[in-house]
C-alpha positions in Angstrom: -3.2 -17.8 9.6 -6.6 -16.2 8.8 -7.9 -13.8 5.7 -7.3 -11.2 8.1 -4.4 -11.1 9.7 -2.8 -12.2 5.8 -3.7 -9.4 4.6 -3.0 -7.1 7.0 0.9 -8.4 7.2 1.2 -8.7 3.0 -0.1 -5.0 3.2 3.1 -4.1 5.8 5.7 -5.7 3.8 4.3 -4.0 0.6 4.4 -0.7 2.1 7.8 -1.3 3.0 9.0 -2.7 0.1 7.9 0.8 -1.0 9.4 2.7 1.1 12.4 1.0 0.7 12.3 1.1 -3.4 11.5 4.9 -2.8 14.2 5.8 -0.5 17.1 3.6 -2.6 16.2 6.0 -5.3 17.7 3.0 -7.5 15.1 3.6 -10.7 12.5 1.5 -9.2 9.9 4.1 -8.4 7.3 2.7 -10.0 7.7 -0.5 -9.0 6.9 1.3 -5.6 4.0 2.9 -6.2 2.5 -0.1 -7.7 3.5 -1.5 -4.1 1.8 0.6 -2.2 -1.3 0.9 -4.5 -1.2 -2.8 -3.4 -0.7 -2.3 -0.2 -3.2 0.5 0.3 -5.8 -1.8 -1.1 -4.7 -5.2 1.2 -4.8 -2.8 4.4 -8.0 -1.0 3.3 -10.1 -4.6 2.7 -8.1 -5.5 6.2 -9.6 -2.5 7.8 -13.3 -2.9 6.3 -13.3 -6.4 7.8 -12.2 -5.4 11.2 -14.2 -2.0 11.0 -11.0 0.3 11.5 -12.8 3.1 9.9 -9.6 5.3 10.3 -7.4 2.9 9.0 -9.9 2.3 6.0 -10.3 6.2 5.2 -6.5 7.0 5.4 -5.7 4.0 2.9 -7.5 6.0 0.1 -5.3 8.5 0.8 -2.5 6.0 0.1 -3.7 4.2 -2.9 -4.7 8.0 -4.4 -0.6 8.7 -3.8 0.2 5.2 -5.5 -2.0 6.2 -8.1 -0.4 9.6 -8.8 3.3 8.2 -8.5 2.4 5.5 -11.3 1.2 8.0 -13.3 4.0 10.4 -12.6 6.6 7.9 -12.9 5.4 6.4 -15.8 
């Protein structure tokens, strides 16, 4: 498996990890954000590489929400 395509995939199961952690509402929440901060920043270097400009420009949006959650949470 190449760069790409590992991060790309590490970046989905992060994000639902995430979701996942979130949605439990179990305590974990910032375990969460941290894993989708993560995942924000394995799909945005992902997208760079491939040149999905959208892609890249709505994972700041996500790693700006991981950002705020950690904060929030912690």
């Amino acid at each position: 498996m190449n760069l790409q395509k590992s991060l790309e995939w590490f970046g989905v199961i992060t994000a639902i990890v995430y979701s996942l952690l979130v949605a439990f509402n179990i305590g974990a929440e910032f375990l969460g954000f941290t894993l989708l901060l993560i995942s924000a920043i394995a799909i945005g270097v992902w997208a760079y590489l491939g040149k999905h400009k959208g892609i890249l420009f709505l994972q700041f949006f996500y790693a700006s929400a991981g950002i705020i959650g950690m904060i929030r949470w912690f």
